[in-house]
C-alpha positions, 0 to 999 in steps of 0.5 A: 467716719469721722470721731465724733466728740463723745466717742467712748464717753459713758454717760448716767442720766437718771429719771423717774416717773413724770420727767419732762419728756423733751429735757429727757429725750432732746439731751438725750439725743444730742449726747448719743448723736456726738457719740457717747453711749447713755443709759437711763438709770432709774429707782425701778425696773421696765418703763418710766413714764414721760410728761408733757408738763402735767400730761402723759407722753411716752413710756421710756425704757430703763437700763439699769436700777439705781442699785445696780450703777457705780459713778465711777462706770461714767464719764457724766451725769445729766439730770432731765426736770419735770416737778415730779420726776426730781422731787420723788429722786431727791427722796431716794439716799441711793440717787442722792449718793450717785450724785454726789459722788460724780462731783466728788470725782470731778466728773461733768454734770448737767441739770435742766429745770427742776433737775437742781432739786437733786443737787440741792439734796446731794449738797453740792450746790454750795459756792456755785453759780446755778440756774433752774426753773424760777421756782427753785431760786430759794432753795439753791440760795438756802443751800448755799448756791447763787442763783441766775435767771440764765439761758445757760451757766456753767460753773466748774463742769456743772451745766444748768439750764432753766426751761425747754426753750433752754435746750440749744443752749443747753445740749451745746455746753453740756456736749463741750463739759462732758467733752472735756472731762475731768474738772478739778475745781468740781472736786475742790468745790465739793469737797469744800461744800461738805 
């Protein structure tokens, strides 16, 4: 069998109630089919549900509890999108600290959608090149990022993406940073930012 590009590589991702099910599951598979090993990381035990825009979809089990991870356990972060699923993450101080301390390390990040949300409460957006869903244009720019309306950017190990549709776009470069690992202009960046 031949090595697969993320074999031995850890990887976070973290959700709550509501994330948008494809940006959760499509990533999802492209990271486990390249060999790495996912957990779903939430703010509460068993299940979390799913969304299809504002309707229901599938229930997904959780892995771990927020309280219970390390950053330093993953090779990388991905944060799935979805209005609800990041707005209730981006309250909880234990999330927001696992965020930034993958940045804090250098480790690969990747957000799609309303995902950044999260990124702009960790402070880790300032001096960075980021896209989302339109409607978080002006909270990147107040918190000091640059805002594009891109299928894809990549600044320094961080991937972002804007919608569903951005999927392919997305899978492919969050597969390649979280490849190559380690970036130390992510450290440099975050610590700058702080």
């Amino acid at each position: 069998m031949a090595e697969k590009k993320l074999d031995g590589k850890r990887v976070a991702i973290v959700a709550t109630d509501m994330v948008e099910q494809v940006e959760l599951v499509e990533p999802r598979k492209a990271l486990d089919e390249a060999g790495a090993t996912t957990e779903l990381i939430s703010i509460r035990p068993g299940e979390i549900q799913g969304a299809n825009h504002h309707d229901k979809a599938d229930k997904h089990k959780v892995d771990k509890l927020i309280e219970e991870v390390d950053a330093g356990d993953y090779d990388a972060l991905m944060l799935p999108g979805g209005v609800a699923n990041p707005d209730e993450l981006r309250t909880n101080e234990n999330v927001v600290q696992f965020v930034r301390d993958f940045f804090e390390a250098g480790k690969p990040v990747a957000a799609i959608c309303h995902g950044p949300w999260v990124l702009v409460e960790a402070d880790v957006v300032s001096g960075r090149k980021v896209t989302s869903w339109p409607s978080l244009q002006t909270d990147i720019r107040n918190a000091g990022g640059e805002w594009v309306d891109e299928e894809v950017v990549v600044d320094s190990g961080l991937v972002t993406s804007r919608k569903p549709d951005d999927i392919p776009a997305f899978n492919e470069k969050m597969l390649e940073e979280f490849a190559e690992g380690m970036h130390s202009e992510q450290k440099e960046k975050a610590q700058t930012a702080r």
